[in-house]
PyMOL CGO cylinders between C-alpha atoms (Angstrom):
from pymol import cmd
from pymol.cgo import CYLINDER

trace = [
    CYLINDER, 0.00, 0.00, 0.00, 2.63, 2.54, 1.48, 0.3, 1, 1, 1, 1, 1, 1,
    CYLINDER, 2.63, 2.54, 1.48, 3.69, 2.25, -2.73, 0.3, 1, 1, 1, 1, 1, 1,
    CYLINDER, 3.69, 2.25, -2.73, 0.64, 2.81, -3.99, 0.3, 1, 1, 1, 1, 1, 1,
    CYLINDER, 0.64, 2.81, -3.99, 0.17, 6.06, -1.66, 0.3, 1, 1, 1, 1, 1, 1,
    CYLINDER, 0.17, 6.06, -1.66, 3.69, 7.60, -2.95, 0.3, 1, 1, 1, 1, 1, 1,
    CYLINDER, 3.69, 7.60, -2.95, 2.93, 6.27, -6.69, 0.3, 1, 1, 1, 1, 1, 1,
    CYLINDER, 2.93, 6.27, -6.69, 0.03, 8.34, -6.87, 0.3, 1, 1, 1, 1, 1, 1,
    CYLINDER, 0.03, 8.34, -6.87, 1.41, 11.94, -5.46, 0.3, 1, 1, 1, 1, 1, 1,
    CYLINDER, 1.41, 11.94, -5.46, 3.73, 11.51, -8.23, 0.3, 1, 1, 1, 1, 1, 1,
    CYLINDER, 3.73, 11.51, -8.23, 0.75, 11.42, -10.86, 0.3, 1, 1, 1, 1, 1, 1,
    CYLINDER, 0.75, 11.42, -10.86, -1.49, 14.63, -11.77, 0.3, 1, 1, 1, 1, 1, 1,
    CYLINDER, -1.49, 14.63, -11.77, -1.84, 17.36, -8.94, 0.3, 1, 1, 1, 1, 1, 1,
    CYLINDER, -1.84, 17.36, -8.94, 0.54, 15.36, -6.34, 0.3, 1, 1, 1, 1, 1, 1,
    CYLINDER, 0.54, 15.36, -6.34, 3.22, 16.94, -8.03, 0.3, 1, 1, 1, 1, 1, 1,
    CYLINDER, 3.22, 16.94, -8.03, 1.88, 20.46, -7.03, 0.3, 1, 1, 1, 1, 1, 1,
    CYLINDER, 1.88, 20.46, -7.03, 2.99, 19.48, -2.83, 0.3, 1, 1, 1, 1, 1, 1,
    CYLINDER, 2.99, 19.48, -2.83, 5.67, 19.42, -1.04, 0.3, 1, 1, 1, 1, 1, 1,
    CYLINDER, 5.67, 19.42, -1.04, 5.89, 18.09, 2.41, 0.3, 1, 1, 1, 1, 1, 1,
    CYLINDER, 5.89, 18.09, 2.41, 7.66, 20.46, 4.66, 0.3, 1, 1, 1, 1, 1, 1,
    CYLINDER, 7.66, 20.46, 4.66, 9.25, 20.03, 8.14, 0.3, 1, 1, 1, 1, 1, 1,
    CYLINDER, 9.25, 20.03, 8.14, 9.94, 22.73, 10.15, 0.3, 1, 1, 1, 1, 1, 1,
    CYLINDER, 9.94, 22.73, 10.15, 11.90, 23.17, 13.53, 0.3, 1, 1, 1, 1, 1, 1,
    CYLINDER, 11.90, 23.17, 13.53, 10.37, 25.50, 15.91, 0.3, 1, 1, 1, 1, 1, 1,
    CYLINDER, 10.37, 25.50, 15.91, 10.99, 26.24, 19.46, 0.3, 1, 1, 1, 1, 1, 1,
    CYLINDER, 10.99, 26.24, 19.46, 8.20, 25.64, 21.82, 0.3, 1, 1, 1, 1, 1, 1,
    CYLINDER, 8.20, 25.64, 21.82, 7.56, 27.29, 24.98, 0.3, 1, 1, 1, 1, 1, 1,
    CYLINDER, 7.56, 27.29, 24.98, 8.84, 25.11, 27.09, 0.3, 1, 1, 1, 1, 1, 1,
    CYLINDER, 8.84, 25.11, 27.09, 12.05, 25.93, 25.47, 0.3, 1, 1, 1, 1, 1, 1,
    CYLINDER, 12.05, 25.93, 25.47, 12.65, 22.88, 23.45, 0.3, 1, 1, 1, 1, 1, 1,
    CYLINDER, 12.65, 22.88, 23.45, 12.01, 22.23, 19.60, 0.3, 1, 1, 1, 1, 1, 1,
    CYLINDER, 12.01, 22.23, 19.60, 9.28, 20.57, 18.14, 0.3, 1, 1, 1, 1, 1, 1,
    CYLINDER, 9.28, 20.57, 18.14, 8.45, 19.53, 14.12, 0.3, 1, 1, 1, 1, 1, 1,
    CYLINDER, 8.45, 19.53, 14.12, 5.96, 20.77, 12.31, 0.3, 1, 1, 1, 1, 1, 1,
    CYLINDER, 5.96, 20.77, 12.31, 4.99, 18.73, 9.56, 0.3, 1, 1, 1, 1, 1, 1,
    CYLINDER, 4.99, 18.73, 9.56, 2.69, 20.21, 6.35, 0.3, 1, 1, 1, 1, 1, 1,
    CYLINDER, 2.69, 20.21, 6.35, 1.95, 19.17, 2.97, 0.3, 1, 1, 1, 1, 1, 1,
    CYLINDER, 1.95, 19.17, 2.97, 2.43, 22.93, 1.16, 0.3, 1, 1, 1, 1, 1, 1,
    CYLINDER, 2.43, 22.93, 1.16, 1.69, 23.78, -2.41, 0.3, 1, 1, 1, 1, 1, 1,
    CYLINDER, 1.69, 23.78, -2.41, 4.49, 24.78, -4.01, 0.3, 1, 1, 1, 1, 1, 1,
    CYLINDER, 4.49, 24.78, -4.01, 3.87, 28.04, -4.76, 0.3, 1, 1, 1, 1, 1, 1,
    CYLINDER, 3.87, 28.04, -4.76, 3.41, 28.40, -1.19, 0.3, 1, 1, 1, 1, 1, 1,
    CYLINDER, 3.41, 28.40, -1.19, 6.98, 26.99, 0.35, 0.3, 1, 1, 1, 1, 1, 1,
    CYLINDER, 6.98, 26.99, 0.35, 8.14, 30.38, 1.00, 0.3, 1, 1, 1, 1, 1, 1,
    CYLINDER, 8.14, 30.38, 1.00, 5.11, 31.41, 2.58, 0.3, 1, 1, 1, 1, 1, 1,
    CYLINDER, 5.11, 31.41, 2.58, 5.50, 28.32, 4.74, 0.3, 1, 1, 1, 1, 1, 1,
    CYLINDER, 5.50, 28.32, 4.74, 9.11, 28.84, 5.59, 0.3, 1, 1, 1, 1, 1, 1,
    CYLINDER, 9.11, 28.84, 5.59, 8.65, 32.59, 6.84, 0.3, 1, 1, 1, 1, 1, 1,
    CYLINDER, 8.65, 32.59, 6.84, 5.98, 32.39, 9.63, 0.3, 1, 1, 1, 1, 1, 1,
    CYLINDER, 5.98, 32.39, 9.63, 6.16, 31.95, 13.17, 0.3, 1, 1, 1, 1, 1, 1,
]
cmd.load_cgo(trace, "trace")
């Protein structure tokens, strides 16, 4: 299955996404991931908020 699921973002709009992870510091101090599936016209966007 997990092949079938990466096969297809590959095909038609899949293409158009990205997924992103980001490192951001929590408030506890540590980091955490965030994780997002960004257009790609939208990466910079994603990059340069808070």
């Amino acid at each position: 299955m997990a092949k079938k699921a990466v096969a297809s973002l590959q095909t038609g709009a899949g293409r158009n996404y990205t997924k992103c992870i980001k490192m951001v510091k929590s408030e506890k101090g540590g980091f955490q991931y965030v994780e997002e599936m960004v257009h790609n016209d939208k990466l910079k966007e994603f990059f340069a908020k808070k």
